[in-house]
KEMARFI-629759 format. One line per field, with one value per residue (C-alpha): residue number from 1; x, y, z. Coordinates in steps of 0.001 Angstrom, whole numbers, plus 500000, padded with zeros to 6 digits. Layout:
BEGIN
ronu = c(NUM,...)
X = c(X,...)
Y = c(Y,...)
Z = c(Z,...)
//
This chain:
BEGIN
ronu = c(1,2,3,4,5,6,7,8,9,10,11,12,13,14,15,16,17,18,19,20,21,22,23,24,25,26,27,28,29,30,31,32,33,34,35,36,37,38,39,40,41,42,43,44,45,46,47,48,49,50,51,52,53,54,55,56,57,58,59,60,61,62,63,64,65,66,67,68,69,70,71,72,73,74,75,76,77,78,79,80,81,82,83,84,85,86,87,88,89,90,91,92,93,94,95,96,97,98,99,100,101,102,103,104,105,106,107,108,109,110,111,112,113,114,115,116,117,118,119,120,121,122,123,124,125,126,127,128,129,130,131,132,133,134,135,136,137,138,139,140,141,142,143,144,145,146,147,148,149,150,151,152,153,154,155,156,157,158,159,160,161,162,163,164,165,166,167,168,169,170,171,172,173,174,175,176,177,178,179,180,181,182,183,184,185,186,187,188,189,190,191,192,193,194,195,196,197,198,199,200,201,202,203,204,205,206,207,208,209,210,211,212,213,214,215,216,217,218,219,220,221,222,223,224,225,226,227,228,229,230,231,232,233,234,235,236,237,238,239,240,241)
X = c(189452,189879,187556,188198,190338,187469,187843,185227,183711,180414,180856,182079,178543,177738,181103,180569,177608,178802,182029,182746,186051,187099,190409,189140,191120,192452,192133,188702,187864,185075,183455,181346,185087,186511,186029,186228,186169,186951,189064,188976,192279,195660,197225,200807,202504,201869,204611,202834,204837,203169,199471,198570,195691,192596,193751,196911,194959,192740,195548,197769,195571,195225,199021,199967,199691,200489,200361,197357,193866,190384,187245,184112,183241,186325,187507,191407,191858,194708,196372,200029,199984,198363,198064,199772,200699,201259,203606,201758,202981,202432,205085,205920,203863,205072,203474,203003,203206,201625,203950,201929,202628,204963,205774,204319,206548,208469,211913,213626,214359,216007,214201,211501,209898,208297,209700,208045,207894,209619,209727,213039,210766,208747,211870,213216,209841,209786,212938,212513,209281,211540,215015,214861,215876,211980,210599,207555,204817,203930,206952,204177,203086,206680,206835,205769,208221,211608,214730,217087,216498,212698,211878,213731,213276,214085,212843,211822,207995,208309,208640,208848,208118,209081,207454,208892,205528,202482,200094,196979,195691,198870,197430,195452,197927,199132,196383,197173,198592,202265,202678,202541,205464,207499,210388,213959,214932,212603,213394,217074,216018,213713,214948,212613,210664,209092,206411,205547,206730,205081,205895,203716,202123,198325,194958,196394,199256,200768,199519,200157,200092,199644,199814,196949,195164,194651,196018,195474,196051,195631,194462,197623,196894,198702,197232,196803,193427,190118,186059,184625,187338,187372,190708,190429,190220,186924,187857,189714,190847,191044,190713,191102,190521)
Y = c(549319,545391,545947,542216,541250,538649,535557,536084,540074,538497,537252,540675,541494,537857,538323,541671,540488,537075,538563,540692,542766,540994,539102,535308,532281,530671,527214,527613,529841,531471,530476,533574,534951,532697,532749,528242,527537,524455,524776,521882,522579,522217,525719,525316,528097,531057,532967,535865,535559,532188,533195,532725,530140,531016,528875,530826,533978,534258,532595,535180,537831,537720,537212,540078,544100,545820,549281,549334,547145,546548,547274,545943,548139,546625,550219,550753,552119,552934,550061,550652,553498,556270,558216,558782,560637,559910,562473,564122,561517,558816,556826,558231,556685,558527,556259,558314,555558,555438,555323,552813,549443,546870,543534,540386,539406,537103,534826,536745,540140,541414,540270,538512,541994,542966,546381,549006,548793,551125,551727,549961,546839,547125,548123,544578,542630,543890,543294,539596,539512,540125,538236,534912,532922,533592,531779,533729,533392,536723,538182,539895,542295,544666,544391,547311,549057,550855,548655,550253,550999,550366,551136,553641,555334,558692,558105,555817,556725,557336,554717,555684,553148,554179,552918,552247,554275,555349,552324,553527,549699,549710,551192,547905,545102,546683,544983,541468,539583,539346,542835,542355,543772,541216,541459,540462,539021,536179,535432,535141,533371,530853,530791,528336,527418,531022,529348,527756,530291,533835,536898,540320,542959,541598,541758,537942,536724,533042,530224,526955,524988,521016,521009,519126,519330,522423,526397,528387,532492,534310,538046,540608,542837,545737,545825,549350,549023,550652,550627,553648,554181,550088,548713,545379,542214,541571,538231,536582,533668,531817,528322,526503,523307)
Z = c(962301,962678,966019,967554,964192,963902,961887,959866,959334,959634,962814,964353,965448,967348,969127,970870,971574,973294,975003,978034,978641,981601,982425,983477,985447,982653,984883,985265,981744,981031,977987,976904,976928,974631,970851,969489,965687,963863,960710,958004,956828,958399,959203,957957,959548,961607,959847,957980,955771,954278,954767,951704,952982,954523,957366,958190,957437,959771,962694,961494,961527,965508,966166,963934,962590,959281,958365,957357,957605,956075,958218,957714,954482,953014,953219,954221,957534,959844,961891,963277,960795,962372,958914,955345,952637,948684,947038,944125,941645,942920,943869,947492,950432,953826,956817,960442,962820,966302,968983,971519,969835,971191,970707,972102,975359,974327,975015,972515,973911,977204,979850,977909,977863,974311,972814,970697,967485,965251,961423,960976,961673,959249,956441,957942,957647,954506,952789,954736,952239,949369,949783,947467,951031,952724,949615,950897,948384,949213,947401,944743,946816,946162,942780,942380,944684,943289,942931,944884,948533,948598,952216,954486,957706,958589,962161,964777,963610,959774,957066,953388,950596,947272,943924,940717,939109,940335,941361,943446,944371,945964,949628,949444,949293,952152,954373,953203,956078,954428,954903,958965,961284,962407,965047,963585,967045,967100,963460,963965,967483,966447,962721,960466,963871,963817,961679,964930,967533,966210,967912,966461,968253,967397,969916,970791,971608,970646,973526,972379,968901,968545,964824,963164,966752,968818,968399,971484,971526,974471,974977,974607,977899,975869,972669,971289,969506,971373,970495,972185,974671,975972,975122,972270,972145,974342,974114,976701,973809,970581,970232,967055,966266)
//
């Protein structure tokens, strides 16, 4: 488990530590609540799909979810998938996926209410990875996966990824960032300025961004993610600077 989805695994410990679980005034914020870094280098994009620097990485990584994650062991460990299976050669992967994750609220879907998320979002965030258009740099990660119908799901909570041949790292590159769930409404919405409007279903949702200046994410009320029964994040916000 992510626990916080810290920006640094090192820093997991000082955080619980430093942060309560309660919802603050955000005009008069409490600072044990809120998590501040500095980052020397410009975050290009929030669009997981181009975290490919550490900058972006660890933004993206409190916006947004994959299938799987890393926890502190560097060990892979259930996210939005709940569990899995890998047919007996290999090349089958069969993802159970919970059924409590939504969507950021957001502008771009009825009533500015966030949905659940189902598998055919992560078949779409996947093929988005993929088509020649994204220019994603994280393309890599599927070439491993069959040519012809890749992803599929036989239910709102089962995704099947099929491989061209066996490739056990495989489970792993599932954790990098590019392999997040995004929702195709706010990409055909917000088009190229998704990079700087991110919807996901992450422990933060996206506050404000004054490229080259500030990044503000605030605490997603619904997030699915619990430490001994208390719902995640602890943190009431993310400041970057």
């Amino acid at each position: 488990m992510r626990g916080l989805h810290c920006l640094l695994p090192g820093l997991m410990g000082m955080i619980l530590l430093l942060t309560g679980g309660c919802r603050g005034n955000w005009d008069q914020p409490d600072d044990r609540k809120i998590f501040r870094y500095n980052e020397a280098a410009d975050i290009s994009s929030l669009d997981p799909a181009f975290a490919r620097d550490q900058a972006n990485i660890w933004a993206v990584n409190q916006i947004f979810n994959g299938l799987v994650q890393l926890n502190d062991r560097l060990e892979v460990v259930p996210c939005i998938a709940s569990r899995w299976e890998v047919s007996p050669d290999g090349t089958r992967y069969t993802f159970h996926l919970r059924r409590d994750v939504c969507f950021h609220d957001d502008a771009c879907f009825p009533e500015s209410q966030g949905r659940r998320l189902i598998a055919a979002d992560f078949v779409y965030s996947f093929n988005r990875i993929m088509h020649p258009s994204t220019a994603s740099p994280g393309s890599w990660v599927f070439g491993w996966v069959a040519d012809t119908v890749p992803f599929t799901a036989p239910d709102d909570s089962t995704l099947v990824i099929s491989l061209k041949k066996p490739f056990p790292p495989f489970i792993g590159i599932l954790t990098t960032q590019y392999c997040s769930a995004v929702p195709r409404e706010a990409v055909e919405k917000y088009g190229s300025e998704f990079r700087s409007h991110p919807v996901g279903t992450g422990p933060f949702y996206f506050a404000m961004w004054k490229e080259g200046v500030k990044l503000v994410m605030r605490r997603n009320e619904n997030y699915f993610e619990k430490v001994d029964g208390k719902q995640l994040p602890f943190l009431e916000a993310v400041s970057v600077t």
